[in-house]
C-alpha positions as CSV (number, residue, x, y, z in Angstrom):
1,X,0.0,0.0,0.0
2,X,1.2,3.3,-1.1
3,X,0.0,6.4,0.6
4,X,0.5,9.1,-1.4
5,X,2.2,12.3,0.7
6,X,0.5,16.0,0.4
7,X,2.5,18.6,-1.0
8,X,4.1,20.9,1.0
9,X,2.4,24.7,1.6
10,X,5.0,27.2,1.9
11,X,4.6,28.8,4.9
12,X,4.7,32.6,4.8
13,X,5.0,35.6,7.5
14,X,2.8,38.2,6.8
15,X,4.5,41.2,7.3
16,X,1.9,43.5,7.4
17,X,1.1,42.9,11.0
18,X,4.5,42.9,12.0
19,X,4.6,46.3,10.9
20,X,1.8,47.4,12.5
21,X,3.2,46.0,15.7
22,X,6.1,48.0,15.2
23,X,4.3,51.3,14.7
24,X,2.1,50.4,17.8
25,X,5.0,50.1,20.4
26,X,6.9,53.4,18.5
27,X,3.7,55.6,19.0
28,X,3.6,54.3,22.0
29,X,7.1,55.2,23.1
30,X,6.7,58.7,22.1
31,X,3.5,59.2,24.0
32,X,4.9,58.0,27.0
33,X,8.1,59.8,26.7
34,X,8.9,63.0,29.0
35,X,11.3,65.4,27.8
36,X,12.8,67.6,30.3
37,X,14.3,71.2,29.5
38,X,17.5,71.4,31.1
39,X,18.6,75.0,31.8
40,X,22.5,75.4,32.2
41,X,24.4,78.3,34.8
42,X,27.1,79.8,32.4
43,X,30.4,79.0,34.5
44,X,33.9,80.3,33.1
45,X,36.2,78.4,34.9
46,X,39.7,79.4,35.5
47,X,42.1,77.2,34.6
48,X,44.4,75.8,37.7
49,X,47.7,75.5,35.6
50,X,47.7,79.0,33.7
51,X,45.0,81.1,35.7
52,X,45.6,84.6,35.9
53,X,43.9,86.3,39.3
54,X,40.8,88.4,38.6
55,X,40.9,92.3,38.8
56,X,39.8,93.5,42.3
57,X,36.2,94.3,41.8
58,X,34.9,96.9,43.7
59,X,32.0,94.9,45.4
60,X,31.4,91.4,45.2
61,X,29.7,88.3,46.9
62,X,32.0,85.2,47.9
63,X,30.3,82.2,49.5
64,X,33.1,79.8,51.3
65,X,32.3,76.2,51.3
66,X,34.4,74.3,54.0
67,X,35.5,71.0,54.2
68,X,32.2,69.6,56.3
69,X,30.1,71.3,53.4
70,X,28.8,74.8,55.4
71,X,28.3,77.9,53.7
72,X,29.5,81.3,54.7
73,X,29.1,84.1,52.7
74,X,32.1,87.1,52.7
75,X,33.3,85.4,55.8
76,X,29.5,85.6,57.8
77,X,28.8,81.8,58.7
78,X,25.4,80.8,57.8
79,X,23.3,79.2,60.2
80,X,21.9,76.2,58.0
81,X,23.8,74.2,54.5
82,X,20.5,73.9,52.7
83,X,19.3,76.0,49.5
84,X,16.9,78.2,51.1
85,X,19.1,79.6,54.4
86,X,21.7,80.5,50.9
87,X,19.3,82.1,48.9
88,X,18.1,84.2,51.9
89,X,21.6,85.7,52.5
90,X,22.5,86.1,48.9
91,X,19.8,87.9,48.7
92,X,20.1,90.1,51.4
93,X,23.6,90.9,50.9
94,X,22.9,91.6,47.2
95,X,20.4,93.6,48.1
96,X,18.5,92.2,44.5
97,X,21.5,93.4,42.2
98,X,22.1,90.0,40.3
99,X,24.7,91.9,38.3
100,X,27.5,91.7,41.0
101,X,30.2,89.3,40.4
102,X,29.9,86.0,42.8
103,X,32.9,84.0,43.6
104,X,32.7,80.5,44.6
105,X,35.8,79.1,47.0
106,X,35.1,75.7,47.8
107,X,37.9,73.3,49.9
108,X,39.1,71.1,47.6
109,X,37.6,68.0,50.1
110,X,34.6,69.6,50.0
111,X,31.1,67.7,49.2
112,X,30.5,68.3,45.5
113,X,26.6,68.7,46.2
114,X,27.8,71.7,48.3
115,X,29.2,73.3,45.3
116,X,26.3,72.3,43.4
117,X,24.2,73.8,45.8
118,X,26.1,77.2,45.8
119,X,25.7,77.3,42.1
120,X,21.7,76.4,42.1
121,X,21.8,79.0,44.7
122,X,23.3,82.0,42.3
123,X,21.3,80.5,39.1
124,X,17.5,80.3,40.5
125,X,18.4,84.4,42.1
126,X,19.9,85.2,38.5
127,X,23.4,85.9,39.0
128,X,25.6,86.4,35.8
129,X,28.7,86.5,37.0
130,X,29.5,83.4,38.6
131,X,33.5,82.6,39.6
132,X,35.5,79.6,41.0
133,X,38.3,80.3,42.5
134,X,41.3,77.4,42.4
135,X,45.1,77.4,43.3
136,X,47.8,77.4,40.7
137,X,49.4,74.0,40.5
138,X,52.3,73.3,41.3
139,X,55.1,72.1,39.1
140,X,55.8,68.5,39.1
141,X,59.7,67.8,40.3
């Protein structure tokens, strides 16, 4: 007895649907994404190797940021390290002119948030000139 065998289908994969699927998860992707605008502080830093020292200025605002992180601002110690106690003083000692220049001299153990904290300080009150200070290096022997 001979059985005869069925031919073969070819078996194809519609890509239409796959497409489709595709589209669905990229629309879906760009719905769901959130885009944050990122606004930058315009910082010119001196450079520790070949720095010159800035011109004395007749009037400007330094905050010191020690070792343990605390702020003082042209050699006042504040009472508090958070954002707000900074703002207050910078504010007060500036008296609302943004245009003065503002110098930041920060240990070099320091806490980096500190730092960042002194510079989200001076960007939300609108300072423009914003300065950190450094040492020369020294040569290598």
């Amino acid at each position: 007895m001979k059985f005869r065998r069925k031919a073969r289908e070819n078996v194809e994969i519609g890509l239409a649907p796959l497409i489709d699927v595709v589209f669905i998860l990229l629309l879906f992707f760009v719905v769901t994404t959130t885009f944050t605008r990122e606004t930058q502080l315009r910082v010119e830093l001196p450079e520790a190797a070949s720095g010159t020292p800035p011109q004395a200025e007749t009037r400007q605002l330094e905050v010191l940021v020690d070792v343990e992180g605390h702020f003082s601002l042209n050699g006042n110690p504040l009472i508090s390290h958070d954002l707000k106690t900074l703002m207050a003083a910078l504010s007060k000692e500036s008296a609302g002119d943004t245009s003065l220049p503002l110098v930041i001299s920060a240990d070099g153990k320091a806490p980096h948030q500190a730092v960042v904290t002194a510079m989200d300080a001076a960007g939300k009150l609108g300072f423009a000139q914003l300065r950190i200070t450094t040492v020369e290096a020294q040569p290598e022997p």
